[in-house]
N, C-alpha and C positions, 0 to 999 in steps of 0.2 A: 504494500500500500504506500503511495505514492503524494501526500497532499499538496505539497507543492506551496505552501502557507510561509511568507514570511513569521517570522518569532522574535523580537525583538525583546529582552529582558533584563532588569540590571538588580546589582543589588543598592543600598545605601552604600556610597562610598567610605569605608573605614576611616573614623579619623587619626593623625598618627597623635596620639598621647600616650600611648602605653602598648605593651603586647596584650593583642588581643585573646581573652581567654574563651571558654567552650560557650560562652551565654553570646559573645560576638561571633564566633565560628561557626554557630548553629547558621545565620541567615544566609552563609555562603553555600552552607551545605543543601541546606533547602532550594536555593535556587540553581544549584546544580541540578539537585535533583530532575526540576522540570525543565529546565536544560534537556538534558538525556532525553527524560521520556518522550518531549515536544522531538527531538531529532530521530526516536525511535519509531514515530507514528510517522517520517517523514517531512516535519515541517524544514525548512529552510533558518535555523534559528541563529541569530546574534548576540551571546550574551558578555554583557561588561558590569564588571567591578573594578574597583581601584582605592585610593586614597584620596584623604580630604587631606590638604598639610599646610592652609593657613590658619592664621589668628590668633589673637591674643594669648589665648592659654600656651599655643605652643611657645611665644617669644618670650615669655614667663618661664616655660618650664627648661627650654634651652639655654637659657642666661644663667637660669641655676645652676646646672650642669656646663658651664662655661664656656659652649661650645656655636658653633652659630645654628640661625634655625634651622640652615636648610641642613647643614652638619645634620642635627637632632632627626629632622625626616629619614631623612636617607635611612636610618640606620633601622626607625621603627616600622617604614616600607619593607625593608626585610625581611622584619619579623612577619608584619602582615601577609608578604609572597610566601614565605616559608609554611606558613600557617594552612595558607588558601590552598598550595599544590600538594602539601603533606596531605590534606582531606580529598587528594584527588580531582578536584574541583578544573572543569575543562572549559574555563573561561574562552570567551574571543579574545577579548582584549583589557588591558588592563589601563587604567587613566592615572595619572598624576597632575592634581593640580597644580601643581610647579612646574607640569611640562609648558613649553616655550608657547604650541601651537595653540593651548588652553587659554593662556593667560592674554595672548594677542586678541582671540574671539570674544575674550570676556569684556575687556576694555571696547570693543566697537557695538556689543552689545550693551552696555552702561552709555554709552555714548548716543547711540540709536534712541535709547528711552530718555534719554536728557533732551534730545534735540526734536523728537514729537511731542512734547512736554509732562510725558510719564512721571519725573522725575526734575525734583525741584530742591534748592538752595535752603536752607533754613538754620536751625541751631537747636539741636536736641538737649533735655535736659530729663531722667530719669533714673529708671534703675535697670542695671545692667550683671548680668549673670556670667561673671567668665567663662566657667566651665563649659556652657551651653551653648557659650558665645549669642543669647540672648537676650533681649528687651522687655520690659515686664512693666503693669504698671501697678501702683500701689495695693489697689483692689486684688489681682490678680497673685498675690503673694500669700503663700501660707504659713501664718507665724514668724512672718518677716521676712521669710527667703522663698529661692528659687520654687515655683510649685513643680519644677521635672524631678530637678536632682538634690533641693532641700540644702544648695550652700548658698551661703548669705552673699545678699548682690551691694554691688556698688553705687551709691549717688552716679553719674555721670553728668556732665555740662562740657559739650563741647560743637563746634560748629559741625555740618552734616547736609549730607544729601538726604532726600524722602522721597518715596515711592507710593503714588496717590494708589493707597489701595481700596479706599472709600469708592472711586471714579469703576471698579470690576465686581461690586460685591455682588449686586442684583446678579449681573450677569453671571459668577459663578455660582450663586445659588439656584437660581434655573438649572445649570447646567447639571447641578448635582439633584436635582431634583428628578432632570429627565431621563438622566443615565444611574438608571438604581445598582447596577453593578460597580460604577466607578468606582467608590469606596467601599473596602472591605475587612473586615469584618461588618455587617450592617452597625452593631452597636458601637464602630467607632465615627462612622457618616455622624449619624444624631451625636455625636459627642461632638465634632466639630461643627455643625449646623446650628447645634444649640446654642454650646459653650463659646462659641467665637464669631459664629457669619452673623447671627441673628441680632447677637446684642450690637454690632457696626463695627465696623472693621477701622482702627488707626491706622494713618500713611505709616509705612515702617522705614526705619531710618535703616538705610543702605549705602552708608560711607563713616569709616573713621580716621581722625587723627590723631588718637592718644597713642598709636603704636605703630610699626613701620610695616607688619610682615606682613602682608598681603599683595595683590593686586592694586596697582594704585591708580588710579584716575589718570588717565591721560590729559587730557587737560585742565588738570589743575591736582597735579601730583603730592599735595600737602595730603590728600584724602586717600584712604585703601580702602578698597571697594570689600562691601560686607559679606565675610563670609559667606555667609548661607546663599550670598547671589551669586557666587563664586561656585559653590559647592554643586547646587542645583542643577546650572548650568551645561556640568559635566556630561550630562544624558545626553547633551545635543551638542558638543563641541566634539566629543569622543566618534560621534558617527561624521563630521565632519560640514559641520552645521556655520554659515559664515552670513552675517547680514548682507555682504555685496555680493553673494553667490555661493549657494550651499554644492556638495559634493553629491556625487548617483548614490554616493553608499546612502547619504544621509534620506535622497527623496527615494529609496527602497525601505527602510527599517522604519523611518518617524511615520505615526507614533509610537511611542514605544506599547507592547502590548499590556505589562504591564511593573509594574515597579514594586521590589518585594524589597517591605522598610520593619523597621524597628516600630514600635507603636509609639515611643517616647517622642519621634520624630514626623509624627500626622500629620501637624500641623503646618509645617515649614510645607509637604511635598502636596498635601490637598488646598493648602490656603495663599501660601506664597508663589510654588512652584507654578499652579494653574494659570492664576494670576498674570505672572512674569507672561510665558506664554502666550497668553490674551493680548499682551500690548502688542509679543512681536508677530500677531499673527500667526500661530502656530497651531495646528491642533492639537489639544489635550491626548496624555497618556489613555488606553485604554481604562485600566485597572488601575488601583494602586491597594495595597496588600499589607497593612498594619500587623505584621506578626506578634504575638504574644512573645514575653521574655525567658526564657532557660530561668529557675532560680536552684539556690542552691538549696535544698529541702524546699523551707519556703522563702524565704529569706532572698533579695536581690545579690545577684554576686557583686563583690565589691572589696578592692584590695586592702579599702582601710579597715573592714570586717574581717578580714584574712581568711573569705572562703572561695577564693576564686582558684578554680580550677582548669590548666591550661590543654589544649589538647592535644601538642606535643604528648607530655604527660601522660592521657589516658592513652595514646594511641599506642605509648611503649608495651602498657598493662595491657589495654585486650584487641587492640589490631585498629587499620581505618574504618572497615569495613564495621567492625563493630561500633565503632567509636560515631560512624556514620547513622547505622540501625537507632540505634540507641536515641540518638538528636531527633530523627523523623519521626522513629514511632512515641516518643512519647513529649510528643509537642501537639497539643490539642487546637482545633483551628482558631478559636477565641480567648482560652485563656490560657493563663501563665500554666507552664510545664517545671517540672522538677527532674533535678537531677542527684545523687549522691552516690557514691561509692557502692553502697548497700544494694540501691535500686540497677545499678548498671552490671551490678555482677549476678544479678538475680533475673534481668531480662538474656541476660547473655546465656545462661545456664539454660532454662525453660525456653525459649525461642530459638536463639543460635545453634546451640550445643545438641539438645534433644529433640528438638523440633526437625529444624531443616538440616542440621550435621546429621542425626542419626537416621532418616530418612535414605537421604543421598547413601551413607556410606552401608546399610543393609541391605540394598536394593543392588548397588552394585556389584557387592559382594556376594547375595543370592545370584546375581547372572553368572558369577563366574564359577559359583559352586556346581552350579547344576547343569550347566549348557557351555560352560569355558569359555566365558563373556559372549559369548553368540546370541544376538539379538533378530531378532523374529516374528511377525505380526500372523500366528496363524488363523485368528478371525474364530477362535472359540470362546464367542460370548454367552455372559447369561447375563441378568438383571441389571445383579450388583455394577456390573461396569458401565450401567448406562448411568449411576448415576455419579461416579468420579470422571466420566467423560462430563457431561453436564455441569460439573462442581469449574473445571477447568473453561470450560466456553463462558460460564455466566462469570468465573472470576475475571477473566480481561473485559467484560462489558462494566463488569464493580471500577477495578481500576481505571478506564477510561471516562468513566461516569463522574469518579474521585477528583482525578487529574484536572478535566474542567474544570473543576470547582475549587481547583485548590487543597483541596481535601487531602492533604499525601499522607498523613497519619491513616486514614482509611483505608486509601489504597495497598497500603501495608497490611494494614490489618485482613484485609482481602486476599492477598498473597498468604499469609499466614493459614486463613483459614483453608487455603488450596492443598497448604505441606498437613495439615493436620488431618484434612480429609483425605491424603495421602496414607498417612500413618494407618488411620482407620482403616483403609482397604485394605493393606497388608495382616491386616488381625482380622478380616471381616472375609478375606481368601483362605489363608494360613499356607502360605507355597510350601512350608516347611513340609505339611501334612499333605500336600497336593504332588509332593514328589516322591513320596511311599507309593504310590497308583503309579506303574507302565504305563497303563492305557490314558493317565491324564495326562501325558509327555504334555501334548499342542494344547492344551488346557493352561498347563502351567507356562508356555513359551509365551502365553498371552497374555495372563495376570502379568509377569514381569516385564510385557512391551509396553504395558497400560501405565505400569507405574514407572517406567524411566521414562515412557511420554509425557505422563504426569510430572516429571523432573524436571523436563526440558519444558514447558508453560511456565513452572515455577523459575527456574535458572532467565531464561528470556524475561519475564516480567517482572526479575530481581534487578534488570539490568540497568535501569537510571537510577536507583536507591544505593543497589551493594556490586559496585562492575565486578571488584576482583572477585567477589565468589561467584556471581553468575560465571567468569572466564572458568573459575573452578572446575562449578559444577559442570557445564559443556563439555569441558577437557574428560571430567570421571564419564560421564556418558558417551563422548567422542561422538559428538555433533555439533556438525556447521551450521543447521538448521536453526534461524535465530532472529528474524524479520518477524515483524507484527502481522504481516499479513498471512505468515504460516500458521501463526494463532487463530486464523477463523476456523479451520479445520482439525477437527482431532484424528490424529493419526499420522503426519509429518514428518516422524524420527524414521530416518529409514534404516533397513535392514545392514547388518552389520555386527564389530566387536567392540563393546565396551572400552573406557580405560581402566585404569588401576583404583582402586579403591582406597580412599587416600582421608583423613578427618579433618574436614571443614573449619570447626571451630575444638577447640579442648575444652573439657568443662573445666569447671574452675575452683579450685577449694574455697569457700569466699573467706574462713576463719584464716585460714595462712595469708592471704591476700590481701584483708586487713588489715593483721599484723605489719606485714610489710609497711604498708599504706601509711602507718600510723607511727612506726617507727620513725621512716623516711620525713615526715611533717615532722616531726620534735626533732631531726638533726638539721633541716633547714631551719627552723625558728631557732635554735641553739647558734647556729653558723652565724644569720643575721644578727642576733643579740651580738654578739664579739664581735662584728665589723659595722658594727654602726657608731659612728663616730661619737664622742661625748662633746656637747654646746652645741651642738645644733639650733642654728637657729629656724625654726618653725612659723610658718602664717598662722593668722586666726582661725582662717579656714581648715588647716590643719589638725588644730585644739578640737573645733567643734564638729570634728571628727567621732572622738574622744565621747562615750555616753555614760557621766557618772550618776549613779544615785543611790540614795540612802538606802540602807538596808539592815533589818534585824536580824541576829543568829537567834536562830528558836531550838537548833540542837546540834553537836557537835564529837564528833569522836575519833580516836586515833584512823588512821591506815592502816590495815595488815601489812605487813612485811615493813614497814616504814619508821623511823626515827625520826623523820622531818616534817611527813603531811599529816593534815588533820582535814577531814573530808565535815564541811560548814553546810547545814542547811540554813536557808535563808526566806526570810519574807522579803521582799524585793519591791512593794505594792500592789504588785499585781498579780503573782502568781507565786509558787515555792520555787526556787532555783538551788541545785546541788554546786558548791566550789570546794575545791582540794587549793589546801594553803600551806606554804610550805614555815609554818609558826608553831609546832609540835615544840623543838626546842626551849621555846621562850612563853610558852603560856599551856594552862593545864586545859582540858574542856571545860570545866564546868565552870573554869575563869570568865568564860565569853559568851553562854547562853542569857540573852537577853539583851547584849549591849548593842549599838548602833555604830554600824560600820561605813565606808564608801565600799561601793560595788562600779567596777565598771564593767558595766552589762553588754557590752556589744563586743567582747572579746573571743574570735572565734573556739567552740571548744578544743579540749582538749583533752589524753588521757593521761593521766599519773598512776603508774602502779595500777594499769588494769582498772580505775576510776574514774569516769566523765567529769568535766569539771567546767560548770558552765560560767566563767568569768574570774573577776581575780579582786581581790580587796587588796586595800591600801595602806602603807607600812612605812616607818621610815628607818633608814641604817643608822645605828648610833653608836656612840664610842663602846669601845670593850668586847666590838662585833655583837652588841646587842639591836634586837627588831623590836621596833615597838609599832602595834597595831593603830590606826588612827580612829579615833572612837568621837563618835559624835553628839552631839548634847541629846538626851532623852526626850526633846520636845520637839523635837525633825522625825516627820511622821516618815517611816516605811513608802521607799516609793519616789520621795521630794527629789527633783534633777538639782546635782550639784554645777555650777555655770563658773 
């Protein structure tokens, strides 16, 4: 099958401030995914990712690190290439906004909106988010900061270009009105139609001069053009998009089909990005795709919490392929998905290992026991087979149904239910039993051509999600046979010898693996303690990082095996919290039940001596190598934030 469908698809451009961990890795993955499957069904597809590498935060976080900005990119582009092709990910093309040809298009497209009069001269004065890299106004703040990412914004006053976004609102609200698919998840549509179109849209200030590292205004070079009009733009400079004359790649792909984002970042691609577009005459993206976040349990990843997990990292412990499985299937299409250690060696076992490994590798192994891998369709059916053929034709309609819609967790799930209704047939046959009977020789040649057919719909329809064990599986079964169009028909695998019967995935000890897991964390946080310099001088923003609050000991007792910890229960105000302290030396238990402690509660856990220990109280070193606990007056309720 043949569609012949342009595919145009991108992700959010990564921005460089750090290596990006498995909660950012997940939206590369994803959109590889439909990458694949779009080029399996034969579209014609395009797809790009890259880096965002201006703005303020980075020329802050390069200057600390003494090095210059674009130094500081380069190095975290790296990470990010390293990240994207380690997950396999078979991008078109990759963008850097520092590249030469970006930054040329951007400046004539700032210029274009200035001189039809989109964009106009004034002098901003609010509050400003660095991290975000943006613009907030009083109302719009929660408890005084940032409402995305909750750090505290700055006054700003400084002179600025504006971009009348008032002069597109109607116009993009129709738009979003007529086109019910444009935004998706639906409950993120009504969250910006509500939260932002409805109540009126401010001009948004679209040029700074407190900082240098951007794109800077051609005519009139004091101003760097803002971020996000930088960043945005990427979708349409990277296909080769020019106000005096765009490129055939550009008038083949635009618009894009559709754009798979972060959720945190809706607003900039449904409210700004459409916008921009409108002035320059362009048509709107098809789609655009607000994914829920990876968390870690529940918890947002986040490196000042210390639960970020990279997926270098995982992908040492259980492979890409798993590391990939694992990101798709349990990322739900609306809301936040989880991930932890526990969870990914427990889908890895029950799915990978027993599901589709033990599948594959008994099936293979029954051809070569019985017939000496000689594969053979002798057409001695009964029932039962009509209905694991069935199971396999209606799974590619599940998955293509899925895929539309975005849906890739389902379609997953969908495949899954192919390998299990797999599994079932082999219990629901019993070849084992069916090759004691001579006369069911072409009996049993059948069952087993049904179920490595059965193989091969799975292994092909694994092929945009998991490539290298699809390549596996094909190789175990030795078939070239792998086109979606060979999927309309059951029966496909042709005649012939098996290959070698080989285990997909290993199960996994999850208690040794743990262990590992959890060792490995205390010698990096041990490593970093000893090379972290002492005077550090630290931002505000850094402190209120930092979550302390009072907290009652309501009971207390030694550690097993221990001389040092003493394992703290705590009323915290909210809930009970266990912490391991290591103050056994210098105070008895029953010295500290009832007295008022600081707790800083956002400390990722930890285990001591085989004990969870969720955060850590506060102490200070005194002469004579003595520790003394810092106790707080009896009239600071349980709970109070210490600031």
């Amino acid at each position: 099958m043949n569609t012949n469908h342009k595919f145009y698809l991108t992700t959010a451009i990564a921005y460089t401030s750090r290596k990006p961990h498995i909660g950012n890795v997940y939206e590369i993955i994803l959109t590889d995914a439909i990458a694949r499957y779009h080029r399996f069904i034969g579209d014609d597809v395009f797809f790009l990712t890259g880096t965002d590498e201006h703005g303020q935060k980075i020329e802050e976080n390069a200057a600390a690190q003494g090095v210059s900005p674009k130094a500081y990119v380069d190095n975290i582009v790296k990470e990010v290439k390293s990240a994207w092709d380690l997950m396999n990910c078979s991008y078109n093309k990759f963008i850097r906004t520092t590249d030469d040809y970006h930054k040329e298009v951007v400046k004539k497209i700032f210029r274009k909106l200035y001189e039809q009069g989109d964009i106009y001269k004034s002098e901003y004065e609010g509050l400003y988010c660095t991290p975000c890299e943006s613009f907030w106004t009083e109302t719009q703040l929660v408890d005084g900061c940032c409402p995305d990412c909750g750090a505290p914004v700055k006054k700003t006053k400084e002179e600025a270009y504006f971009f009348k976004m008032s002069k597109y609102q109607d116009r993009l609200i129709q738009y979003i009105e007529q086109h019910p698919d444009f935004i998706q998840p639906e409950s993120r549509k009504r969250e910006m139609i509500n939260n932002f179109l409805k109540p009126g849209l401010q001009d948004l200030c679209v040029s700074r001069t407190s900082f240098t590292w951007g794109i800077p205004v051609d005519f009139d070079p004091k101003h760097v053009i803002y971020v996000w009009v930088d960043a945005l733009t990427n979708y349409i400079t990277a296909l080769g998009y020019d106000p005096d004359g765009s490129s055939e790649q550009f008038k083949k792909y635009w618009p894009a089909d559709v754009h798979i984002i972060g959720k945190d970042i809706l607003r900039f691609h449904t409210i700004y990005w459409p916008i921009i577009l409108m002035a320059l005459d362009l048509p709107l993206p098809k789609q655009i795709f607000g994914h829920p976040w990876m968390l870690f349990g529940q918890d947002k990843m986040s490196k000042s919490k210390g639960n970020v997990i990279y997926a270098d990292e995982l992908v040492n412990r259980f492979g890409v392929d798993a590391v990939r499985y694992y990101s798709l299937k349990e990322m739900p299409f609306a809301q936040d998905g989880s991930i932890t250690y526990e969870t990914i060696i427990s889908r890895y076992n029950s799915d990978l290992a027993n599901t589709i490994g033990n599948l594959v590798n008994r099936t293979v192994a029954m051809s070569h026991k019985y017939f000496d891998g000689a594969v053979e369709n002798m057409q001695i059916a009964q029932p039962i087979d009509q209905e694991l053929i069935d199971t396999c034709l209606q799974t590619v309609k599940e998955v293509t149904n899925s895929m539309n819609e975005l849906h890739v967790a389902d379609a997953l799930e969908s495949i899954m239910n192919l390998a299990r209704r797999s599994n079932k047939y082999i219990d629901e046959t019993a070849p084992w039993a069916v090759a004691k009977d001579e006369a069911q020789h072409d009996r049993l040649k059948t069952i087993l051509y049904n179920l490595l057919e059965s193989i091969r719909y799975l292994a092909v329809l694994l092929s945009p999600f998991l490539p290298e064990t699809s390549e596996k599986i094909l190789k175990q079964i030795n078939c070239t046979v792998q086109d979606y169009a060979s999927l309309m028909t059951f029966g496909q695998l042709p005649n012939g010898i098996v290959g070698t019967a080989e285990p997909l995935f290993v199960r996994i000890d999850e208690t040794k693996l743990l262990t590992e897991i959890f060792a490995d964390s205390e010698k990096k946080q041990t490593k970093t303690e000893k090379t972290t310099p002492e005077g550090v001088v630290i931002q505000i923003e850094d402190f209120a990082k930092v979550e302390l609050r009072a907290a009652e000991i309501i009971s207390c007792e030694p550690v097993a095996k221990s001389d040092k910890l003493l394992c703290l229960q705590l009323n915290d105000g909210e809930n009970t919290r266990q912490v391991v302290s290591g103050i056994a030396p210098w105070y008895q238990p029953n010295q500290l039940i009832g007295k008022k402690i600081v707790l800083v509660a956002n400390l990722k856990p930890a285990k001591l001596r085989g004990v969870i220990s969720n955060g850590m109280i506060l102490a200070a070193d005194c002469s004579n190598n003595q520790v003394k606990v810092l106790f707080l007056d009896d009239t600071i309720p349980a709970g109070a934030k210490i600031r």
